[in-house]
C-alpha positions in Angstrom: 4.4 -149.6 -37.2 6.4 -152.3 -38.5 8.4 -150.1 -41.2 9.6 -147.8 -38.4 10.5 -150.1 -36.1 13.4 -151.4 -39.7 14.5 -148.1 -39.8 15.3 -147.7 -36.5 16.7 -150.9 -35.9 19.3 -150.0 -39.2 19.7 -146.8 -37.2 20.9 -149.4 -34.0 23.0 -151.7 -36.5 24.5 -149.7 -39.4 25.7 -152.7 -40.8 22.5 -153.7 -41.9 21.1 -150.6 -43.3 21.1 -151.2 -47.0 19.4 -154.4 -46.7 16.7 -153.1 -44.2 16.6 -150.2 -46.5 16.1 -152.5 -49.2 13.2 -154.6 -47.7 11.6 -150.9 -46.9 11.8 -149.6 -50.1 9.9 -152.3 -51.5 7.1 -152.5 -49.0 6.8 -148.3 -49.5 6.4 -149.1 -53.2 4.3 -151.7 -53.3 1.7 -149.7 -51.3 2.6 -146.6 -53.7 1.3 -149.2 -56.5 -1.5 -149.8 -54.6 -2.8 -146.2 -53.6 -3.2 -145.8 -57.8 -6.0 -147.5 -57.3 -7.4 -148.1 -54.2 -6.6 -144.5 -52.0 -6.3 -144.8 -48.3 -9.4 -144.7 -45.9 -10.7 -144.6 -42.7 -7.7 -145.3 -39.8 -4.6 -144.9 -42.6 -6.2 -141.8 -44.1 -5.9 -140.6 -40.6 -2.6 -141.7 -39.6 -0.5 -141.0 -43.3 2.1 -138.6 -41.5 3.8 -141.9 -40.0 4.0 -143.6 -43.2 5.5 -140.2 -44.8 7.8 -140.3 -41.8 9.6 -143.5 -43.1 9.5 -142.4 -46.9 11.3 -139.4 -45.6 14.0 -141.5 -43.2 14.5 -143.3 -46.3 15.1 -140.7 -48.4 17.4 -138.8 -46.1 19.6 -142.4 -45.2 19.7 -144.4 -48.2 17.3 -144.0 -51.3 19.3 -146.5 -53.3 18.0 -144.4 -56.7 14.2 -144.4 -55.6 13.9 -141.0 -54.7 11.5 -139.6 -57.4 9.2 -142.6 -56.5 9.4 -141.7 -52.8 8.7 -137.9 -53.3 5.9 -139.2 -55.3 4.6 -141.4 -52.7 5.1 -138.6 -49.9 2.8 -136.4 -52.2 0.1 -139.0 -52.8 -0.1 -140.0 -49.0 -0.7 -135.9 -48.0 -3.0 -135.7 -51.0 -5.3 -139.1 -50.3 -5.0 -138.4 -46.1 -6.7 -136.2 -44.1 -6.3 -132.7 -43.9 -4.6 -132.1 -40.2 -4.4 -128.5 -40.4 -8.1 -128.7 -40.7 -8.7 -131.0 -37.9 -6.8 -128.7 -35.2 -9.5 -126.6 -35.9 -11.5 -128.5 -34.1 -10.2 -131.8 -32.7 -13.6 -132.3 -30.8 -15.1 -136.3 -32.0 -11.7 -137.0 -33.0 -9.7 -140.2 -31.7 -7.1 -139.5 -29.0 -4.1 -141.4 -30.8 -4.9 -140.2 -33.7 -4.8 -136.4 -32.8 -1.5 -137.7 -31.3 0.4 -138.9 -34.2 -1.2 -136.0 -35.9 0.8 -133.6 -33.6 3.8 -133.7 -35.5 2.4 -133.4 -39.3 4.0 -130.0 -39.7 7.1 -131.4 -38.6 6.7 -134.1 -41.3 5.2 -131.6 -44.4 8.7 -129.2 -43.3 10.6 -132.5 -44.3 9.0 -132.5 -47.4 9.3 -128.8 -48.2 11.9 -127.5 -49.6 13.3 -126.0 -46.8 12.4 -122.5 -46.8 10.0 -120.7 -43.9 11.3 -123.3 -41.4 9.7 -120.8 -38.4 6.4 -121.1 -39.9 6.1 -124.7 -39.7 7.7 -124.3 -36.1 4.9 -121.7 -35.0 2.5 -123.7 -36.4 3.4 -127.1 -34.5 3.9 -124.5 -31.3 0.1 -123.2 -32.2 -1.1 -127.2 -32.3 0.6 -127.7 -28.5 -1.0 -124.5 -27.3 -4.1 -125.0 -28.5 -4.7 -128.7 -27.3 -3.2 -127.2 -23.9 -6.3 -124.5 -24.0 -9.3 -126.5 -24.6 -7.9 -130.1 -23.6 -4.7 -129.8 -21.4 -3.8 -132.1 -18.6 -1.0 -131.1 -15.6 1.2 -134.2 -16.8 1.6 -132.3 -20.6 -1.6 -134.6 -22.3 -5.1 -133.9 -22.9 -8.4 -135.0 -22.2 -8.9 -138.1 -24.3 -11.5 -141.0 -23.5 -11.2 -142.7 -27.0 -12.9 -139.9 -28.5 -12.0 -136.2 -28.0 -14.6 -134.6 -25.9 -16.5 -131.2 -26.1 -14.4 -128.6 -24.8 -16.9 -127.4 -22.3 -17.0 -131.4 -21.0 -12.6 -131.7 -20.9 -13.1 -132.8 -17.5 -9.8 -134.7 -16.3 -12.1 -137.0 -14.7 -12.4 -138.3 -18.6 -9.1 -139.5 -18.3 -6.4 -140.2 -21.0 -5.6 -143.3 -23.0 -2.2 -144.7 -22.6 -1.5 -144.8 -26.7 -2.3 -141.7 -26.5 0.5 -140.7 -24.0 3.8 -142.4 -25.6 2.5 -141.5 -29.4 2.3 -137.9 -28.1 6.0 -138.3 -26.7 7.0 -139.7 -30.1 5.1 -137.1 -31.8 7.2 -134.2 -29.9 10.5 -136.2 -30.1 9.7 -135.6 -34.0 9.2 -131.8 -33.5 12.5 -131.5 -31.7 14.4 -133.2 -33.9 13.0 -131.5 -37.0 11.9 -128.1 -35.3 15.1 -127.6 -32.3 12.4 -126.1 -30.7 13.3 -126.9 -26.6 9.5 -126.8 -26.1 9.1 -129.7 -27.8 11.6 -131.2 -25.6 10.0 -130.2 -22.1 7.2 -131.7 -23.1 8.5 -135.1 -24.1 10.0 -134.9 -20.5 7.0 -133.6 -18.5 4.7 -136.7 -20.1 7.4 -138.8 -19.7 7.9 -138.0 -15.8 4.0 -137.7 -14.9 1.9 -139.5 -17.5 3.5 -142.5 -18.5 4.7 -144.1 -15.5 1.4 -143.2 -13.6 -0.4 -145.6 -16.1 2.0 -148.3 -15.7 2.1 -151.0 -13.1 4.5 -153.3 -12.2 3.3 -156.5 -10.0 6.5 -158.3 -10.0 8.8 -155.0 -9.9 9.9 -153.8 -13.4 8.3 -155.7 -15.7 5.2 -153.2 -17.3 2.8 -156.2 -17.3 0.0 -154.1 -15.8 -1.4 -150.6 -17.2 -4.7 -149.0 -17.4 -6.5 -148.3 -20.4 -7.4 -144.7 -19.1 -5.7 -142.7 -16.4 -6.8 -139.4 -14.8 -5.2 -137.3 -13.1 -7.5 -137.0 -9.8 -8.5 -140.2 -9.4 -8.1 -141.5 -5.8 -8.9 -145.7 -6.4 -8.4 -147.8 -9.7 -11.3 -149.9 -9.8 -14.2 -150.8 -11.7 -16.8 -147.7 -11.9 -20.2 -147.9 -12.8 -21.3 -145.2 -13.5 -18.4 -143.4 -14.4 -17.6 -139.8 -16.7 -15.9 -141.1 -19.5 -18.4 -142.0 -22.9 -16.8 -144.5 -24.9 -14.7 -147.1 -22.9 -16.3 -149.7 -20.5 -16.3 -149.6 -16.8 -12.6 -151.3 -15.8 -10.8 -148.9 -18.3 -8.7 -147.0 -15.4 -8.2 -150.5 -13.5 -4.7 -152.0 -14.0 -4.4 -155.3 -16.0 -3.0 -156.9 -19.2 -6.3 -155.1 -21.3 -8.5 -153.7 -18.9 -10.6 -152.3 -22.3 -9.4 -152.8 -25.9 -6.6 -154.4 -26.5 -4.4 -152.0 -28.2 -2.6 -150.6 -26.0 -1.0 -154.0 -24.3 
């Protein structure tokens, strides 16, 4: 997301921060013109909590007299996206990164409260963790996740775990922390940080990340091509290493 890599890069250079700011505000607004008339669909419907993310960044670091605008477009993106409380209900079909940045949308909607029954939104992102860890969970802190998430009955790890996936879970629960100061959130971040991540990563020249897998499992014994293999909706070189062993999206 281009708008949060801005705000974190004012965070890095406070210097700049009213003009990054600046360039942010307008981009949020333009789109709040935008969603008037044409509400969001499909991926952005799905993935609204990161957008309300930087409207509440912005609000909270520099609002430069926009804030009724903001709050405005904060309530539009909840009220055009899709209902996450709904979808932990049943996550089963859903897309892997998607359930991933979903993760911390009470952590987001507590932002945009006003403040009051802070340890409901906390038991409710706690709930979210637990529940994924019941009818999904992985030893390195993810989930069963081959593009799509699977039956609960067919979580077999052997299904593997996309690497977008893994670091927007780890952003997801650096969220929760940070909003939450819940230390679960915390070990998490560290247990998929320690196990998940770098066991999808290789590094031919030493260092350098230019290898991953699309999928990784947690008892597989070879990378290689498989055909036939368990998972249902990635192609047969998804858990070799390479520069995009299956889509691209994740280079």
């Amino acid at each position: 997301n281009v708008l949060q890599s801005l705000w974190q890069y004012a965070e890095a250079e406070p210097t700049k921060t009213q003009e990054v700011v600046a360039v942010i505000i307008k981009h949020l607004l333009a789109m709040k013109t935008r969603m008037e008339t044409i509400p969001m669909t499909s991926w952005a419907a799905y993935r609204w909590i990161d957008l309300a993310f930087t409207a509440e960044w912005v609000l909270a670091t520099a609002p430069q007299g926009h804030e009724a605008e903001l709050k405005e477009l904060i309530s539009m993106l909840h009220d055009q996206g899709n209902d996450w409380d709904s979808i932990f209900r049943d996550p089963h079909g859903e897309h892997n990164v998607n359930v991933a940045q979903g993760l911390k949308s009470a952590a987001v909607e507590y932002l945009a409260s006003d403040g009051t029954n802070a340890s409901a939104y906390t038991a409710l992102s706690r709930q979210r963790m637990a529940e994924l860890d019941a009818q999904y969970g992985l030893a390195t802190g993810m989930y069963v996740g081959d593009e799509l998430m699977p039956d609960g009955p067919l979580s077999s790890p052997s299904r593997g775990i996309e690497l977008c996936g893994v670091v927007e879970s780890m952003y997801s629960y650096n969220i929760m922390l940070s909003t939450h100061g819940d230390p679960a959130f915390g070990d998490r971040v560290e247990r998929i940080a320690y196990n998940a991540l770098p066991a999808t990563w290789a590094s031919p020249r030493g260092g350098d990340m230019w290898a991953h897998q699309y999928l990784q499992a947690v008892n597989e014994v070879v990378a290689a091509q498989s055909n036939p293999h368990l998972w249902t909706h990635d192609n047969d070189m998804s858990e070799t290493y390479g520069l995009a062993p299956n889509f691209g999206c994740c280079t």
